[in-house]
N, C-alpha and C positions, 0 to 999 in steps of 0.2 A: 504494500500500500504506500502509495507517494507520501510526501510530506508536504503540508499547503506552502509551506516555504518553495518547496521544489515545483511544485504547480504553477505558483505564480511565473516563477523565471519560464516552465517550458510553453505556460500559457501567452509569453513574447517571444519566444524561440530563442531564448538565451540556454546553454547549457548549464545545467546545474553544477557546479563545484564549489568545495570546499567554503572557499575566498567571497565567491558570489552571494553564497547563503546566508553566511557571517556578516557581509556590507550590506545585505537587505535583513536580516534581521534586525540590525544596527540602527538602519532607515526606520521600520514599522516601530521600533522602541522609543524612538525621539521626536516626539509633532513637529518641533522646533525645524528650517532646513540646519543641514548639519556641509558646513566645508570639508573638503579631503585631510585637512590638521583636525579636525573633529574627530571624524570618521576612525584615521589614525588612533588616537590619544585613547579611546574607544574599547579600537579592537586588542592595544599596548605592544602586540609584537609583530603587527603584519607588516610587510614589504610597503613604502610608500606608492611602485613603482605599479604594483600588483593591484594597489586599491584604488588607483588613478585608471589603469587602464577598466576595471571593474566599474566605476563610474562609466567613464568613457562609457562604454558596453549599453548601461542599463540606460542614459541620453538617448544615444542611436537607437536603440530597440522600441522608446517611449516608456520605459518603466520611469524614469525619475526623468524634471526636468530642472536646469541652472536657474540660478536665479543670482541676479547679482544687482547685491541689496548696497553698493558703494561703500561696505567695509572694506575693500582690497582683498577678499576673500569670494571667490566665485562658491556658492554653495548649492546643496544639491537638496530635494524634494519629492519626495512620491508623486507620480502624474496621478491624473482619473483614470478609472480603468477602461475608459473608451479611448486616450491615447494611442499615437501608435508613431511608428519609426517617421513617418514623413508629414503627420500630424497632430498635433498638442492642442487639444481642447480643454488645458486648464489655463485659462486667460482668466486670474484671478488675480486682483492686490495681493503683494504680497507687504510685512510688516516688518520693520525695523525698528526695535524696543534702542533706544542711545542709552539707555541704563545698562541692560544686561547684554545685551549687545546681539541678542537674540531676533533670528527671523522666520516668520508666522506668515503661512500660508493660508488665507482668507477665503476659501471656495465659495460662500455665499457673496463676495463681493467682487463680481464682474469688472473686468475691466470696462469701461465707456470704450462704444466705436466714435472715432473720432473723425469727421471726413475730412481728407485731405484735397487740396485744390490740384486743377490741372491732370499731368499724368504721374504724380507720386503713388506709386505700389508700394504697401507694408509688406515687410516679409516676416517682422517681430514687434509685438507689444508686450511692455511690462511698465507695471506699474505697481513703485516702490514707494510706503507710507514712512513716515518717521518719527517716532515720538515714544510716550510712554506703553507698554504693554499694561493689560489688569493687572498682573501681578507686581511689577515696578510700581505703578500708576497708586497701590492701595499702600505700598510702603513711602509712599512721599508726605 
């Protein structure tokens, strides 16, 4: 009998191993997106180089997508599970706590389409909030 960890990856047609299991376990453990020095710090002994390419992997397939929340820290996030390798339908705010320094993926708040003039094509939208999260916000 599979393991739902293992389903998930074969259900993007990532192969299951070791490293894979461990970075998506890691993922489903933390709401928070988590950077690859996260991710690291995490799992305490894994290859940095193993868990870069293991991201890499789970972007491309649409398991997780980047999010880069202007900490200098590109970090990573569970998609929806209708994602897929050539399309991300989580076009969601995401949240940048400047206290904890934490970022929060908001799936009930939609990005706005925005219409652009002329013949500009989006090929990416994100949109990053800034300020207190609940948690920071109730210790002030």
């Amino acid at each position: 009998m599979a393991h739902p960890l293992e389903d998930t990856l074969i259900a993007k047609q990532i192969a299951p191993t070791a490293m894979r299991l461990l970075v998506l376990d890691v993922l489903i453990k933390h709401p928070a997106a988590l950077s690859l020095a996260d991710v690291e710090a995490l799992l305490k002994h894994a290859d940095r180089i193993t868990v870069h390419r293991t991201l890499k992997t789970f972007t491309d397939k649409g398991l997780v997508h980047r999010v880069e929340d202007g900490s200098g820290a590109v970090k990573y996030a569970l998609c929806e599970p209708t994602c897929t390798p050539t399309q991300h339908h989580d076009l969601h705010v995401h949240f940048f706590c400047t206290q904890c320094r934490e970022t929060s993926c908001l799936p009930a708040v939609p990005v706005p389409v925005i219409p652009l003039p002329g013949a500009y094509q989006v090929q990416e939208t994100s949109l990053v909030m800034k300020g207190l999260c609940p948690r920071c916000a109730g210790a002030a």
